[in-house]
N, C-alpha and C positions, 0 to 999 in steps of 0.2 A: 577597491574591494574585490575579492573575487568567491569564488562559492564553491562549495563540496562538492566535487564525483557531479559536476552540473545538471546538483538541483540549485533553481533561482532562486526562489520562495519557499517560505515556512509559513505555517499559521500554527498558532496553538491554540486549542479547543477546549472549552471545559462544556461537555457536557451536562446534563441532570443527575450521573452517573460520578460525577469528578467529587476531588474531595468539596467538601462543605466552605473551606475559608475562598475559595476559589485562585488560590495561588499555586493549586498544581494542577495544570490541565490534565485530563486525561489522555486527548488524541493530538498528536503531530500529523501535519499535513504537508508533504512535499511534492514542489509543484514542479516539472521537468521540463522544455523542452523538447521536449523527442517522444517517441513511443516504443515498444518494443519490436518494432518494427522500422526504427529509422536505419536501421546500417542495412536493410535488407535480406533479414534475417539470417546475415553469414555467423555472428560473434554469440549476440544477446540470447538467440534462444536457444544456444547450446547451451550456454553460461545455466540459464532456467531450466532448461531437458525440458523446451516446450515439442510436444508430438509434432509431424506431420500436419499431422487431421488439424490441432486445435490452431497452428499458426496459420493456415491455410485459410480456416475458417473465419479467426478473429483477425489476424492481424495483416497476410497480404493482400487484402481490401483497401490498406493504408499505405503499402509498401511506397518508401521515394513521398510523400506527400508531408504537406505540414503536419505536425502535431505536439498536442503537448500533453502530459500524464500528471493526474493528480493521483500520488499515494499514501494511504494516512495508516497511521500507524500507533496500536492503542501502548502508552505510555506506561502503565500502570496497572498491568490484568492481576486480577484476585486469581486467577489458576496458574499452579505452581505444577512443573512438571521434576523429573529426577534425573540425573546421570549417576550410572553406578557401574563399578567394576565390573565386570563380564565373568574373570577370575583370577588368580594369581598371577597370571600372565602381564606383564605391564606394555608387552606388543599388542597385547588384544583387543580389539577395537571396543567401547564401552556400550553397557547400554543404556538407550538414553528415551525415556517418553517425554515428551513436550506439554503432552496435555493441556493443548491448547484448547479454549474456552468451555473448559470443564466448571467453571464458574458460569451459571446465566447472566450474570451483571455483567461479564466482557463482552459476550454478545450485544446486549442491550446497548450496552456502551456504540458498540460499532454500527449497530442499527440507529442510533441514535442520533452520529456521525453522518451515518449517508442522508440522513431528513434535513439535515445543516446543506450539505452539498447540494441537495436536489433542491431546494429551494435557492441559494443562492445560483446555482447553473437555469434557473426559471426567470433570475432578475435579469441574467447576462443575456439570453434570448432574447429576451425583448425591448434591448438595448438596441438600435435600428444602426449604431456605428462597429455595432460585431459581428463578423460574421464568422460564424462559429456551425459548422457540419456533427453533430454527434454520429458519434460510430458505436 
């Protein structure tokens, strides 16, 4: 077997926020090996346009070191955003709002999310065969 753009792991989540039958999660959780900081910040945080300042800050504290990244991802958001023509032009770049979590139930949903993580990353702590540094 092997795995996508290597991530190892998935989990799917339904929160309090998912539908009702409980057959469509709301949140994907992928789990990585690496961090955004494993090549040494030559590739990755160009790819993201992470600043100076913020890779400096967050992530070459980890630079070269083990790590591994959980990112979850809400499945299913009630906020709909738009892309629309700009103008007649079909060169012209469109414009597009996202409007991301213009809905309070996405939020909730993601807040929801991270009370799942924190508490399972509280079981893994105190597992005395892990050893595990949060950053």
């Amino acid at each position: 077997m092997t795995t996508l753009g290597g991530v190892e792991g998935y989990a799917f989540i339904n929160t309090k926020y998912a539908n009702e039958t409980g057959l469509y999660p709301d949140i994907q959780l992928h789990m990585a090996p690496a961090s955004l900081s494993s090549d040494a910040g030559v590739q990755v945080r160009k790819v993201l346009s992470l600043t100076d300042e913020v890779y400096d800050t967050v992530f070459r504290p980890i630079t070269n070191k083990d790590a591994w990244t959980l990112m979850p991802l809400l499945l299913r958001p009630k906020s709909r955003g738009t892309v629309r023509l700009r103008n007649s032009n079909s060169f012209a770049s469109p414009l597009i709002n996202s409007n991301y979590f213009a809905e309070p139930e996405d939020m909730l949903s993601g807040y929801s999310n991270w009370d799942i993580l924190v508490s399972n990353w509280d079981i893994c702590r105190k597992r005395s065969y892990w050893i595990i540094k949060f950053y």
